[in-house]
N, C-alpha and C positions, 0 to 999 in steps of 0.2 A: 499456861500457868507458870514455866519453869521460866520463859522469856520476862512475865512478868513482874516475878518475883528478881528476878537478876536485874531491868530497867529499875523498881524501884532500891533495890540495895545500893545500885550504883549513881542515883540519883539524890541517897542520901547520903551516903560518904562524901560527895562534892559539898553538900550540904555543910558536911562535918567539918572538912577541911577548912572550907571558907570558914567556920564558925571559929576553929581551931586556928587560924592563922589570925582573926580579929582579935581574938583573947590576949595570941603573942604579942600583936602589937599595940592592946591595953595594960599589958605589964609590963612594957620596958618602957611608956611612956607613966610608970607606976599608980595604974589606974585596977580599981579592981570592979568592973560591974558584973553586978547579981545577974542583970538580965542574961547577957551572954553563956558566963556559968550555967544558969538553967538549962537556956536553950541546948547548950551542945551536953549536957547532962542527959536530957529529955529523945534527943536525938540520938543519943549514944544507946538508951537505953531499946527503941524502938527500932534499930538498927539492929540489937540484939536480940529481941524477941523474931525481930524478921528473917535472921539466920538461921533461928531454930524451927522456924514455923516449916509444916510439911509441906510438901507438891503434890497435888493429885497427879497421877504420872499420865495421866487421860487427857486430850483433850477432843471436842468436836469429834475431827477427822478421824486423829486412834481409836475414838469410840465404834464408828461406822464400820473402820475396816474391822476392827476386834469385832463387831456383832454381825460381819459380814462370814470371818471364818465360822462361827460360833454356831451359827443358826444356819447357815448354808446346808449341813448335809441336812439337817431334818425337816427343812422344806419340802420334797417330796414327799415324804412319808405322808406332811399334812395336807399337800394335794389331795393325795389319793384317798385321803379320810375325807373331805370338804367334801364330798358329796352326800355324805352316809351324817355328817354332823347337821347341813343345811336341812334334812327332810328332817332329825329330832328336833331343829328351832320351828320348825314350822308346824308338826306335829303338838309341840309346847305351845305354840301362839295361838295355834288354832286356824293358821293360815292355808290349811288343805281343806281343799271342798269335800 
């Protein structure tokens, strides 16, 4: 997420610049276009919401290993229930003769 968030910030400040370099060179040739304005307006603004926006600090892999230490020690415990839990579903279902 954190890799994604940084490809596209940096994908739009190139954005910017180009946007921001065409503008320069519409006003020394004293041209003023709306369109451009927008755009690096519009860009400016989504670049800034993309600055503030959060990371989930997780991804995939962090997850597995994070629920690997997590759930690791009380695996055994539920071992050694899984027998005693299997005869109450069966007991419930009806699946003992």
């Amino acid at each position: 997420m954190i890799r994604a968030k940084r490809a596209y910030l940096r994908d739009a400040e190139i954005a910017y610049a180009k946007l921001d370099e065409m503008h320069r060179t519409q006003l020394k040739r004293g041209e003023i276009v709306a369109e451009t304005i927008q755009a690096q307006t519009a860009l400016g603004q989504l670049i800034g919401e993309a600055e503030q926006m959060t990371v989930w600090p997780f991804d995939r892999a962090t997850f597995y290993r994070s629920a690997a230490i997590l759930f690791g020690p009380i695996v055994p415990s539920v071992v050694t229930q899984l027998p005693k839990l299997l005869v109450v579903i069966k007991t419930y279902l009806h699946l003992t003769p």
